[in-house]
N, C-alpha and C positions, 0 to 999 in steps of 0.2 A: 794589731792596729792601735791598742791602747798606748802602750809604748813605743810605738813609732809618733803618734800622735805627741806624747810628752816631751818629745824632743822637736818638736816644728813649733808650737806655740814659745819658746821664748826666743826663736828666731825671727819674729815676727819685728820689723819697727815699732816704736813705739806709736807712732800715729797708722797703723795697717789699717783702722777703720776707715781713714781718708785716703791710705794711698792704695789699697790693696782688697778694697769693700767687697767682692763677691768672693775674693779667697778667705778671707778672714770668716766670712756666713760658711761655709763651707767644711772649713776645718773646726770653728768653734761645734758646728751642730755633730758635724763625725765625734769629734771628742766627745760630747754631751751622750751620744748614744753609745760609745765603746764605755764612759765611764759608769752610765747607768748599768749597761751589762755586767760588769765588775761589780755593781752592786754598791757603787758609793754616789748613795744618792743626794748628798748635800753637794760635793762638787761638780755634779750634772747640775742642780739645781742653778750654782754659781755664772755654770756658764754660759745657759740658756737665759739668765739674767742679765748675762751680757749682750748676747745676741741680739734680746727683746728691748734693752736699752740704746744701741746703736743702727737696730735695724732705720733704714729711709723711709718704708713706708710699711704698713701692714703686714701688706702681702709677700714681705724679704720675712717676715715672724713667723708667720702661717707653722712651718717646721719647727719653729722653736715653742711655741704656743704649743701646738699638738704632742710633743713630747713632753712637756711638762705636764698636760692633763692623762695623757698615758701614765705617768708615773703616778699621780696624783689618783686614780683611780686603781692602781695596782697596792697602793699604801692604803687603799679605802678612804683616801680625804674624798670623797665623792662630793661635797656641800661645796669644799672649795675650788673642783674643777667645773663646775655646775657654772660657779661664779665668774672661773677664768672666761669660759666658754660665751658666755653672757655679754663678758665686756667687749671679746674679741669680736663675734657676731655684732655688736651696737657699732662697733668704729670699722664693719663694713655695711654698715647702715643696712643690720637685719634688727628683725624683734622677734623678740619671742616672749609671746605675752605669758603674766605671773601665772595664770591658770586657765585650764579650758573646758569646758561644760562639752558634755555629750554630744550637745548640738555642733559644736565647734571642732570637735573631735573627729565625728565622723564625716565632716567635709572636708578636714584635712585628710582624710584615708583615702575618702572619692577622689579627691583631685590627684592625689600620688598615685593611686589606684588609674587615673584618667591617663595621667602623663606617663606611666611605664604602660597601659595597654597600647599608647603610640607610637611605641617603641619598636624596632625591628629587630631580632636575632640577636644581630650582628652590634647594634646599637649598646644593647643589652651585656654581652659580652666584651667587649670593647670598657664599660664604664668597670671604676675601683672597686677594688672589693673594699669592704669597711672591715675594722679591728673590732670584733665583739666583744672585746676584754672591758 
C-alpha cells in the first residue's frame, strides 16, 4: 500500500484540494497511516498537516487528528496529545474542564454509569471499540 500510495500522490493536480476534496482526504490519510506503519513518523506527521490544514470543516479532520495523537502517545509526547485533544474537543464546542474534585468525578461515573445501564445488548455491541494504547 505504501508504495502504491507513493505513486498516486503526485498524480494528483495541483489544486486536488478544490477539485478532487474527499479523494484527496482519503488518500492523504491512507498514506499518513501506511507511512506511520513504515515507521517514518515525521512524513506521516507532514501529511496529516496537510490534511488538518485543508480539511473544510472539523469533522473531514476527526481521522487526521486521531492519528496524529495515536502517534503522539505511541512516542510518549502524552502533554502534547492531551493538548491536540483539547483544541480539537473546544472547536466541537466540548470542555473538558482543567481539573475535577471527587465530587465532580464521581457524577461523571454515575451519569456514564446511568447512560450505558440504558443501554440495550445490542446497542452496547453495535457501539466502537476504543484504542487503549
Amino acid at each position: 500500500a505504501y508504495s502504491y500510495l507513493n505513486y498516486v500522490l503526485p498524480l494528483l493536480p495541483k489544486n486536488h484540494w478544490d477539485s478532487h476534496y474527499e479523494f484527496s482526504l482519503r488518500v492523504f490519510l491512507l498514506r499518513a497511516k501506511t507511512t506511520y506503519s513504515c515507521g517514518n513518523i515525521e512524513e506521516a506527521y507532514d501529511l496529516l498537516k496537510e490534511i488538518i490544514e485543508n480539511g473544510r470543516c472539523i469533522e473531514d479532520t476527526l481521522d487526521a487528528y486521531y492519528l496524529r495523537v495515536t502517534i503522539l502517545f505511541a512516542c510518549e509526547e502524552r502533554e502534547e496529545a492531551y493538548i491536540i485533544c483539547r483544541e480539537v474537543l473546544s472547536q466541537l464546542k466540548e470542555r473538558i474542564p482543567d481539573s475535577l474534585g471527587i465530587k465532580e468525578l464521581t457524577a461523571v461515573i454515575q451519569e456514564t454509569g446511568g447512560m450505558l445501564a440504558r443501554m440495550s445488548v445490542d446497542d452496547l455491541s453495535e457501539m466502537k471499540e476504543t484504542d487503549n494504547t
